[in-house]
C-alpha positions in Angstrom: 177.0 149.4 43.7 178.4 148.4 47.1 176.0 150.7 48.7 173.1 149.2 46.8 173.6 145.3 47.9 174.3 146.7 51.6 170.9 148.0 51.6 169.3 144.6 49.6 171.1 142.7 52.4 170.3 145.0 55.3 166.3 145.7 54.3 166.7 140.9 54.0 168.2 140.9 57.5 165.5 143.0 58.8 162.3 141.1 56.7 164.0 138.1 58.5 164.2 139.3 62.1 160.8 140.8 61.7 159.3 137.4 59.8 160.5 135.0 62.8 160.1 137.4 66.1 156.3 137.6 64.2 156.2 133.6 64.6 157.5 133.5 68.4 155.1 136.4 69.6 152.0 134.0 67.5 153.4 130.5 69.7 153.5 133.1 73.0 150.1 134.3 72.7 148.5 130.4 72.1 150.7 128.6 74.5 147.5 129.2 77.0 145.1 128.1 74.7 143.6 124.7 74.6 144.8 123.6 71.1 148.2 123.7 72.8 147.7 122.3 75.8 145.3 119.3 75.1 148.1 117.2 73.3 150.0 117.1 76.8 147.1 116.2 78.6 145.9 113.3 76.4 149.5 112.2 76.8 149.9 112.4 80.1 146.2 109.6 80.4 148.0 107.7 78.0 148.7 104.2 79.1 151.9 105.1 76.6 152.9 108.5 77.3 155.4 109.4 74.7 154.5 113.0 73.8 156.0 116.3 74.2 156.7 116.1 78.3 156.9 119.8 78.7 153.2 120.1 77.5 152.4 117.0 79.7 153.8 118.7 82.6 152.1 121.4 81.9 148.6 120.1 81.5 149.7 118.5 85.2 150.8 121.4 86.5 147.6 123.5 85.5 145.0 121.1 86.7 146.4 120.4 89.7 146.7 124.0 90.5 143.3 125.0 89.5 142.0 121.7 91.4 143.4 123.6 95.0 142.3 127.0 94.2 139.3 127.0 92.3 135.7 128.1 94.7 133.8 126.6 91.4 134.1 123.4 91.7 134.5 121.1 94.5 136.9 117.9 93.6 136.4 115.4 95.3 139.3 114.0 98.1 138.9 110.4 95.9 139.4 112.2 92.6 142.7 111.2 91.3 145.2 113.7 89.5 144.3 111.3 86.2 140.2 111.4 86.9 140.7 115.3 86.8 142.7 115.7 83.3 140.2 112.7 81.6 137.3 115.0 82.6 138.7 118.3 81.3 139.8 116.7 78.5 136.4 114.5 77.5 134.8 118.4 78.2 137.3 120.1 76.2 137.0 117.5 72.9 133.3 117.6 73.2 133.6 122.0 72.4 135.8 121.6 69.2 135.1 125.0 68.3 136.3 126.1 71.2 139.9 124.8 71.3 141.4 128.5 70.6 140.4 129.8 73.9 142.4 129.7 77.1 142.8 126.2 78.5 142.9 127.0 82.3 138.8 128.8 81.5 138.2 125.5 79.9 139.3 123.3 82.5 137.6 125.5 85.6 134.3 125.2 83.4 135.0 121.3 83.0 135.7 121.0 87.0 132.6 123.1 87.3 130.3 120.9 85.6 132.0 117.5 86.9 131.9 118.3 90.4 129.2 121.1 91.2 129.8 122.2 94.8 126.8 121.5 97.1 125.1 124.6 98.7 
């Protein structure tokens, strides 16, 4: 009998480890996508920013980084940090169906189209 419940409580422990490492490996693989990252980003143009800061940070943090390295696009010296999230973010909102995909694609195609470099 004692060997019985042992097993009923080990084969639980195990559907439970297995049920929430499944969960955390889901949130790892989305945490790039836009559908994560957008809520920071509207935040963070908010004249009220009271959202999740990490994800505002990170919006920041991504654009401003893709703004210095990207040969795409050409932002311009006046663009402000702000001008730059409320133009990936109008871009981003206007491709709903597109929300799944990686944010930092999203926002070099939004530079892109924004701010075409001259040739």
């Amino acid at each position: 009998m004692f060997r019985s419940r042992l097993s009923i409580s080990g084969l639980f422990l195990i559907g439970a480890l297995v049920l929430s490492g499944g969960s955390t490996y889901a949130e790892i693989n989305h945490s790039d996508s836009a559908n994560y990252v957008m809520p920071g980003c509207r935040n963070y143009v908010s004249d009220n920013p009271n959202g999740d800061l990490f994800k505002t940070g990170l919006c920041w943090g991504l654009i401003s980084s893709l703004t210095l390295i990207t040969d795409n696009s050409c932002v311009p010296t006046s663009a402000t940090q702000r001008q730059a999230v409320a133009v990936v973010i109008q871009y981003i909102d206007a491709r709903p169906a597109r929300m799944h995909e990686d944010f930092r694609h999203l926002a070099l195609e939004a530079m892109k189209a924004a701010w075409p470099c001259k040739k």
